[in-house]
C-alpha positions in Angstrom: 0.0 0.0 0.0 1.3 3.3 -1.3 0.9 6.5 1.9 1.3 9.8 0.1 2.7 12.4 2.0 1.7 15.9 1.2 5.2 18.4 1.3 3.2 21.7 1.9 3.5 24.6 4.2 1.7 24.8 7.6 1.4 28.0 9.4 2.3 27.8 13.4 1.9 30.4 16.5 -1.1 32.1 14.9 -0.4 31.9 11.4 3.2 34.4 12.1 5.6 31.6 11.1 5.1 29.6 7.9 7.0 25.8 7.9 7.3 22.8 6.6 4.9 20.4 7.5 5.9 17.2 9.1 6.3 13.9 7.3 6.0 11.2 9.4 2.9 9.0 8.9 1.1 7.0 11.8 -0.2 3.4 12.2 -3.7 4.5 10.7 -2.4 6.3 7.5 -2.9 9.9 8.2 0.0 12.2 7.9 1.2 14.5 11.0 0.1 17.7 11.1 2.7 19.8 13.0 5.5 21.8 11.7 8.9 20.2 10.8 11.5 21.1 12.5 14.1 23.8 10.8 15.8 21.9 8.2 14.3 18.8 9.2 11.7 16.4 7.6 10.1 15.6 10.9 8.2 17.6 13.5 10.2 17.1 17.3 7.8 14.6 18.5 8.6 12.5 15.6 12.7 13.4 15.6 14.9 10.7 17.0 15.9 13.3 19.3 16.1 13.0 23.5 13.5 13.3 25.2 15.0 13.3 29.0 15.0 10.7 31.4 13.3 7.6 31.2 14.1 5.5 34.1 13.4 6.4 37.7 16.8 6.7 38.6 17.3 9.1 36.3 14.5 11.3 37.3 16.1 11.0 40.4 19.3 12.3 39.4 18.1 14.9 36.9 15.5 16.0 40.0 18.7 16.6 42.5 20.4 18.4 40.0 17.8 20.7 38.4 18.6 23.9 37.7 15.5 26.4 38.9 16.5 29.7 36.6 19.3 29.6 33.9 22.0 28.0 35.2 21.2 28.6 39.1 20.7 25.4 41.1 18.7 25.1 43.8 21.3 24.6 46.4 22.9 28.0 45.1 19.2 29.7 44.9 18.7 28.5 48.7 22.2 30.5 50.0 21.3 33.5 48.1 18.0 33.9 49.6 19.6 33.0 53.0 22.4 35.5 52.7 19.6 38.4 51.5 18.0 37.6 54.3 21.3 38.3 56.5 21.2 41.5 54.7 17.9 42.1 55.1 18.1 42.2 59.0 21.1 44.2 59.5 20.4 46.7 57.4 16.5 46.9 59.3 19.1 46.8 62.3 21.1 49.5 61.0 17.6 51.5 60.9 16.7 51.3 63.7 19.8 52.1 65.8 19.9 55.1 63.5 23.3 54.5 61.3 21.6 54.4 58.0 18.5 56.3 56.7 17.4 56.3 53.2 14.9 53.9 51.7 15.3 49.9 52.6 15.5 47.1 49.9 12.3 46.1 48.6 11.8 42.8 49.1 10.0 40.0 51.2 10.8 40.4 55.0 13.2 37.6 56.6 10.9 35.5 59.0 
C-alpha cells in the first residue's frame, strides 16, 4: 500500500511563522500535522531526538540536579535567599539604631 505524503507549508503560533509540514505517517495512515522542524523532515515529537530521562533513577538524578533559573541550582538559589536575608536584617538593624537612613531594599521580609 502506497501512503502519500503531502510536502506543503503549515502555518504555526497564529499563522506568524510559515513551515514545513511534518512527514511522518502513523499506524492509521494519516500524515502529521505539526511543523517540521528547521531543516528537518520531521516535527520534534517524531525526531529521533532525546527526550529526557526515562528510568526512575534518572528522574532521580536529573531531579537533585535541576537547575530552577538559567543556570542557578537550587542549592545555590537557597544561599542566596539565606544571605539576602542576613542583609535584610542588619540593614532593618542598622535603621533602627539610627546609622543608616534612606529607603530599605524592597523585598520579602526575613521570618
Amino acid at each position: 500500500m502506497y501512503k502519500t505524503v503531502l510536502i506543503e507549508q503549515t502555518t504555526t503560533l497564529g499563522g506568524r511563522i510559515t513551515c514545513r509540514r511534518c512527514q511522518a505517517i502513523s499506524s492509521n495512515g494519516i500524515q502529521c500535522r505539526r511543523g517540521a522542524m528547521k531543516n528537518q523532515a520531521v516535527c520534534h515529537g517524531h525526531s529521533e531526538l532525546p527526550k529526557g530521562p526515562r528510568t526512575p533513577e534518572g528522574r532521580k538524578r536529573c531531579a537533585a540536579a535541576k537547575t530552577i533559573h538559567g543556570f542557578e541550582t537550587r542549592q545555590a538559589r537557597t544561599e542566596r535567599a539565606l544571605g539576602m536575608r542576613r542583609l535584610r536584617e542588619l540593614e532593618d538593624l542598622g535603621h533602627l539604631l539610627g546609622i543608616m537612613t534612606g529607603p530599605k531594599t524592597p523585598g520579602a521580609k526575613p521570618q
